[in-house]
N, C-alpha and C positions, 0 to 999 in steps of 0.2 A: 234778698236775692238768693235763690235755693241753688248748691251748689254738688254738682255729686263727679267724682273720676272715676275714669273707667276705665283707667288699668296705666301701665309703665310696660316699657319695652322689655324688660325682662320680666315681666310679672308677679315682680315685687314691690312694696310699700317704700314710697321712698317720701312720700311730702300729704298731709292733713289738710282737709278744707280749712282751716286755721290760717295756715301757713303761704296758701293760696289767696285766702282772703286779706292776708295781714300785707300780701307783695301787689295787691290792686289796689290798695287805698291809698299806696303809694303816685302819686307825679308821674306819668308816661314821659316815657322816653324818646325825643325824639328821632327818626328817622328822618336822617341825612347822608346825599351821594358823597362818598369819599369820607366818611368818619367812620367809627368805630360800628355803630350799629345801623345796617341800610336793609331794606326791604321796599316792599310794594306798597304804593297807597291802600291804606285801609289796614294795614297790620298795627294794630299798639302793641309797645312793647315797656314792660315793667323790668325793671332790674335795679338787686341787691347787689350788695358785694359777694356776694354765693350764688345767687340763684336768677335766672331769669324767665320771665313768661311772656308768651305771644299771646295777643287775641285777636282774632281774626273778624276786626269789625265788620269787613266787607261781605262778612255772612252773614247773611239775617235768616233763618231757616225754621220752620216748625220740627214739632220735638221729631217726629219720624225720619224725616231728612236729615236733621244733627244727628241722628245715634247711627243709621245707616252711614254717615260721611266719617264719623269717628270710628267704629267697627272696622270698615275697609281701610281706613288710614291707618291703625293700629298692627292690622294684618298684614300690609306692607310692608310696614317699618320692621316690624318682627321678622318678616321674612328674608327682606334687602340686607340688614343689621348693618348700617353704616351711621347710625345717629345712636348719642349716648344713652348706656341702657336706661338710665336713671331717668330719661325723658317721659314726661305724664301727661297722657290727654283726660279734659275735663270741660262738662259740661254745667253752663248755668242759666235757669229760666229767668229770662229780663223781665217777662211777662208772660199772659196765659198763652199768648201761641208764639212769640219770641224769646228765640233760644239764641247763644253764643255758645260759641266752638273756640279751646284754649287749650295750649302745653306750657307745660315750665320744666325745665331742667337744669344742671349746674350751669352756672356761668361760665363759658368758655373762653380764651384767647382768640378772637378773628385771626387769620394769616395774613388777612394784608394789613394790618396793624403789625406786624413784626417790623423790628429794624432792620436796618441793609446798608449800613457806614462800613463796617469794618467788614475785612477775610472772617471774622468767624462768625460773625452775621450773617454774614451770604453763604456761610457753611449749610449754618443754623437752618437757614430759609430755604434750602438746596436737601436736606435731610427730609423739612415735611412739606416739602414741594412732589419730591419723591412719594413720599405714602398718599398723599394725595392723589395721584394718579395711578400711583396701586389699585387705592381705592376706588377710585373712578373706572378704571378698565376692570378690575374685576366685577364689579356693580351689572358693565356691560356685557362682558361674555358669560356672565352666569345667570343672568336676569333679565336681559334683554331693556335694558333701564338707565336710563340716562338722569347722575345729577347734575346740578347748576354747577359750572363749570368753574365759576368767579372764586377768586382766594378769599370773599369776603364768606363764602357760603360753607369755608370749614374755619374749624376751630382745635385747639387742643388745650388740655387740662393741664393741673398742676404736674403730674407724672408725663408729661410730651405724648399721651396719645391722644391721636388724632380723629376727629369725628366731622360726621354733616350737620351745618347747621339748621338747612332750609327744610321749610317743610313739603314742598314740591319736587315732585317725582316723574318723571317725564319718560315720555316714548324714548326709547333708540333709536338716532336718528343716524348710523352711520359714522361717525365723528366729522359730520356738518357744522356743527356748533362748536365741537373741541376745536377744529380748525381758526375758527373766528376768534374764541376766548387767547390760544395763543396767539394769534396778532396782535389782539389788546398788550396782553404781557410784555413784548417783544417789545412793543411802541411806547410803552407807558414807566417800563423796569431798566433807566441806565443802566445799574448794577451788572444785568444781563449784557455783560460784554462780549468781545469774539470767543476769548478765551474761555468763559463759565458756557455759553455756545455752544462748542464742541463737546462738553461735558452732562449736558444739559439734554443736545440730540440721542447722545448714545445709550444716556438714558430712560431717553419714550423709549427710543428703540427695541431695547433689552425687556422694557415690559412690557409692550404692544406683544412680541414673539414670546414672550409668559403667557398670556393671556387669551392670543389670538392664534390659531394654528395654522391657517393659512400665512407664507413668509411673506405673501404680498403685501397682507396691508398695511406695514410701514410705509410700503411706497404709496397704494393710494391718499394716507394721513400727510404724506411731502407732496402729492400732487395739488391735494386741498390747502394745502398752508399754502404755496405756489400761489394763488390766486387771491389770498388774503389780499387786499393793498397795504402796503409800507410807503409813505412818502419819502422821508428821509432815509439818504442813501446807507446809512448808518447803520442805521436799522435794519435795513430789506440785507444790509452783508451780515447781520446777526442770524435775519431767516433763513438767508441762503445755505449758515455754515448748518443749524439745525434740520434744513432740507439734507444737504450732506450727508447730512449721518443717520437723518432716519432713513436713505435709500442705499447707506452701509456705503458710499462712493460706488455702488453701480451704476453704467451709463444706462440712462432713461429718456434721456433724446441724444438722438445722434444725427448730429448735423453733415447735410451732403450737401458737397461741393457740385457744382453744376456738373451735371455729365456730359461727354464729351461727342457723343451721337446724337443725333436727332430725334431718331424714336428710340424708345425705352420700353421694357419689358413690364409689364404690371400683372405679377400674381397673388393668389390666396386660394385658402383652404383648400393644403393638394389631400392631407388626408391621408397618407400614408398608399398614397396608390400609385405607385411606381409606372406603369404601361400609361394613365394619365400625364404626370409628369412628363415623360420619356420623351411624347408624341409634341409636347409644348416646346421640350427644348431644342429638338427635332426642328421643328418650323424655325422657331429662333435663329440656329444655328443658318438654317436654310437663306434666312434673310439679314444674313450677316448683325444680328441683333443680341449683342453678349452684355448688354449694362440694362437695369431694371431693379425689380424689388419683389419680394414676396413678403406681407403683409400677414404672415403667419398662419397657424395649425397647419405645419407640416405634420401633422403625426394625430392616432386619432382615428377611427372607425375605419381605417383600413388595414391589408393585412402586412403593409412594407416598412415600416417606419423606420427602422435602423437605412435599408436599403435607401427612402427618399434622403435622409438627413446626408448620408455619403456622401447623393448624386448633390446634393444642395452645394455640398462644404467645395466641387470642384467649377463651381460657377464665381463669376463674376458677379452674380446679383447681392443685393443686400438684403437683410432677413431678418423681422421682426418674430416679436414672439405674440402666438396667441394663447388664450386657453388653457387649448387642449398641450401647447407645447409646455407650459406652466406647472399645469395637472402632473403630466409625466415627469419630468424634472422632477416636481418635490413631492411628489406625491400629494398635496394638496387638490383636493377632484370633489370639495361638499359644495362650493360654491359657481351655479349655471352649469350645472352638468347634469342631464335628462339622463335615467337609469342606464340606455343604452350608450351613452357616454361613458357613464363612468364606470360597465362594462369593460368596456373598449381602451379605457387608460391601464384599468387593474389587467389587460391581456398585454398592453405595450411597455409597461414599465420594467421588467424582467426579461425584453427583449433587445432594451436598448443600453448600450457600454455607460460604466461611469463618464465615460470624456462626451460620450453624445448627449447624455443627462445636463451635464456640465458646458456643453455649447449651446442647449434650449437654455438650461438657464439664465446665460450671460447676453443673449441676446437683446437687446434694445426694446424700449415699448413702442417709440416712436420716431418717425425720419420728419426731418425737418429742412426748406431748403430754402434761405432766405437770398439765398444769391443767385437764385433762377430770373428768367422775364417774369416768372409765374409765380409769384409766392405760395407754395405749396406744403400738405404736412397728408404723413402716414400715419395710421395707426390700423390695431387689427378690429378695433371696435369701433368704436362714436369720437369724433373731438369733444363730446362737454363728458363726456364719462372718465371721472376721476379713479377707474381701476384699468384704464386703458382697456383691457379685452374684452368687459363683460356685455356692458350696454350693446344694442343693435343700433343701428341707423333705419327705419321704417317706415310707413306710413303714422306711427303716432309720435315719431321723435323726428322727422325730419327739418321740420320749421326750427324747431330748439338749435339742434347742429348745424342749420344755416344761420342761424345768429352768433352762432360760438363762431363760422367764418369769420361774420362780418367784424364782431368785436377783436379778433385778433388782426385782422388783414389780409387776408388770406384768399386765393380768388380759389385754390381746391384742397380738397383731403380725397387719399383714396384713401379705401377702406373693404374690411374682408367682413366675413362672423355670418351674414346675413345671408352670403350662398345665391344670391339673387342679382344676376347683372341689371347692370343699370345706369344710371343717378338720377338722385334728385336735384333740381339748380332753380337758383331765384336770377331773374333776369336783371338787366337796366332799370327797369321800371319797380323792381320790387316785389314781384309775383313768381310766387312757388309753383315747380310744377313735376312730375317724375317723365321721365323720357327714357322709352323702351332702349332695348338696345336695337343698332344696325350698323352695319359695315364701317361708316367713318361717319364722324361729327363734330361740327367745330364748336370750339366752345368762347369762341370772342363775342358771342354775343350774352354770354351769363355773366353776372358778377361773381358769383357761388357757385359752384358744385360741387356736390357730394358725390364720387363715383367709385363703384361695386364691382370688379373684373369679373365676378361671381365666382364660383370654385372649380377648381382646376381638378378636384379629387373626387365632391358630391355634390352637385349642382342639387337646387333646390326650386326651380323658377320653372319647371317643364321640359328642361336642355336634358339630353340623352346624349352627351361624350365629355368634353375638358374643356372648359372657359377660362379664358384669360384676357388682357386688352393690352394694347399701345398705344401710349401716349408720343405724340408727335412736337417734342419742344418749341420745333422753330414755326411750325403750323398753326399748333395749338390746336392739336385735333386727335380724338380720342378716338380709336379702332375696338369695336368686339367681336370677337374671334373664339367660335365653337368649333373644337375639333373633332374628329372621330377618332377610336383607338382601341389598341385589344383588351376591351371591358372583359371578353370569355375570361381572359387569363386573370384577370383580378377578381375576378367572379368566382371560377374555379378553385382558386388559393385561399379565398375567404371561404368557401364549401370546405375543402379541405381540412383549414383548421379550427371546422366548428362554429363560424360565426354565425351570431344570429339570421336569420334568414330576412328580418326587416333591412341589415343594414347594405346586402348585396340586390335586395327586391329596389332599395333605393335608386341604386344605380343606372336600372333598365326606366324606373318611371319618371328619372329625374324631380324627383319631390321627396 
């Protein structure tokens, strides 16, 4: 068997075809769930008391395919540098056109073979739990790279640092998968009690905002764990406290009590355009109509934004955050902001007070009201999109968000982002369909809906003034309602101070 290596993570000599040879003729080892060494069918594994190697039976590859797969894998690992340096890849001809692909490196400690009896066990376990997700988050934000997420898949040496053990390297998927890996934890780690919990959440937390610069995505990592299932009750108050503290005790649903009117006011996306606003509350007021919701981006491509937020803070309506209200708040504007967005944030955020900063921030993601006839929920985005604002509701995600109804129970979600009045609704019968807007519509004959008041600041759907709708509790019947209003003067005021000329041309074409 011709045997040749082709290099170590740090590219230096650490092990001899000798030494390689002398750890194959050894007894494989086998690969078992829950012991000491687990992997994939088709990986053998050799191990000394020093040293151990993979072979990756489940490759059968000719020599050109093994040296291009060993080259790239090489060049990853060197790049990513989260596996010990001392790790060797090596190739050996089984025959004239069969080749095998192998590494060997020191023998490490697996972490889920650590103890967990005593306080300083679960200290122990709590320290390289910790660099573990160091490691793991930074992996992600600087390589766009995702490893296996399992405590069987790191290990640490005699000195406690910490390495990957696996040789698989995967897309970034979002923390999709980190979200599932901590349910496992959660359900499978008594040790992981309320108390270690709180210590535990505050911990992702602190390195997620290391890692990740948008402050959001703690909360979308607690909305993903959210949906883990937990059967035992136990458990799911372990998740709940670590949901806690990755969302830092921000309200992130805020549950409304039925209101007390009949019809309700349903806004979004005013946009910072004050004379639009104005002209909606205007009507409102006209029809004795003071309880409702705005479903966010108050603020954002127009030229009012301190001014909208003021007129906001003296209503009775309830007020989600979008976006764009996000963006401004923390300055965070890399994530679903089109150039002339985020424009448009770097023009508002030196316009508006620390305390107006400070009330987009603390605003809610989502309204929730399980004590209506109508089981209903708000948000400024989509119900299945786990960052709340970003996702649309459209033609290619509406069927998903009508499932996300029916799995929760749910017979509506409004919803803003998309600018585009509307909704989409599944019937009795189970058939999706979109339905324009018009005057009034009753909705007892949908199971679902999905409805869009469209925007009150930049209509997008061909409307030339301010869209808004109401909802009629005791009816069950949804109004849309396009106003007219003095566009000159928001037109004017965005001329004035310079604004792109796309985003006041918007106005007149409604698109």
């Amino acid at each position: 068997m011709k045997l040749e290596i082709l290099g170590a993570i740090d590219g230096q000599i650490h092990y001899n075809n000798q030494q390689i040879h002398t750890l194959l003729a050894e007894q494989h080892t086998e690969l078992t769930y829950g012991a000491a060494f687990m992997g994939r069918p088709g990986t053998c594994l050799y191990a000394s008391t020093d040293d151990i190697i993979k072979l990756h039976g489940d490759l059968d590859l000719n020599e050109l395919r093994a040296r291009h797969f060993l080259n790239h894998t090489l060049q990853q690992e060197r790049r990513i540098a989260v596996h010990h340096p001392h790790k060797t890849w090596f190739l050996f001809q089984q025959s004239e056109d069969h080749f095998k692909i192998g590494n060997i490196c020191p023998r490490l400690t697996p972490l889920h073979t650590l103890p967990e009896q005593t306080a300083q066990e679960i200290s122990t376990k709590f320290k390289y739990l910790e660099s573990l997700y160091r490691c793991y988050f930074q992996t992600a934000s600087e390589c766009s790279a995702r490893l296996d997420e399992g405590l069987s898949n790191f290990g640490i040496d005699a000195q406690g640092q910490l390495y990957y053990l696996d040789d698989d390297i995967y897309k970034w998927d979002s923390f999709i998968s980190f979200a599932h890996i901590l349910g496992v934890l959660i359900r499978n780690n008594a040790w992981l009690s309320e108390e270690y919990a709180v210590i535990f959440g505050t911990q992702l937390q602190h390195l997620i905002s290391e890692f990740f610069e948008d402050s959001h995505t703690s909360v979308m990592v607690a909305r993903k764990l959210r949906d883990v299932f937990i059967p035992d009750k136990n458990r799911k108050r372990v998740r709940d406290i670590i949901i806690e503290q990755l969302q830092e005790k921000r309200v992130i649903t805020q549950k409304i009590l039925p209101y007390q009117q009949d019809r309700i006011a349903i806004l979004s996306d005013i946009h910072a355009n004050l004379p639009a606003l104005e002209a909606i509350l205007a009507y409102l007021a006209a029809e004795n109509i003071n309880q409702g919701m705005v479903l966010g981006d108050i603020v954002g491509y127009g030229p009012h934004p301190a001014e909208c937020i003021s007129r906001l803070q003296e209503t009775q309506l309830q007020v989600l955050k979008g976006n764009h209200d996000h963006a401004a708040a923390t300055g965070d504007c890399k994530l679903g902001m089109s150039v002339l967005a985020h424009w448009s944030i770097e023009w508002t955020i030196p316009r508006l007070s620390v305390a107006q900063k400070q009330w987009l921030n603390n605003l809610p993601l989502e309204l929730d009201s399980t004590e209506s006839a109508k089981n209903w929920l708000a948000v400024h985005g989509a119900p299945i999109d786990p960052n709340y604002f970003y996702a649309y509701v459209y033609q290619m995600t509406y069927e998903e968000n009508l499932d996300v109804l029916a799995e929760r129970n749910l017979a509506l979600c409004f919803h803003g982002h998309s600018h585009i009045q509307g909704m989409y609704v599944r019937n009795q019968l189970g058939f999706d369909s979109f339905i324009r807007p018009s005057p009034k519509l009753g909705l007892d004959e949908f199971k679902h809906a999905l409805i869009c008041p469209g925007a009150v600041g930049q209509p997008r759907d061909g409307s030339v003034g301010a869209e808004f709708a109401i909802y009629n509790q005791r009816s069950h019947e949804i109004e849309f309602i396009l106003l007219d209003y003095d566009m000159d003067k928001t037109i004017a005021d965005m001329q004035t101070l310079s604004f792109p000329d796309t985003l006041w041309l918007r106005l007149q074409r409604g698109a």
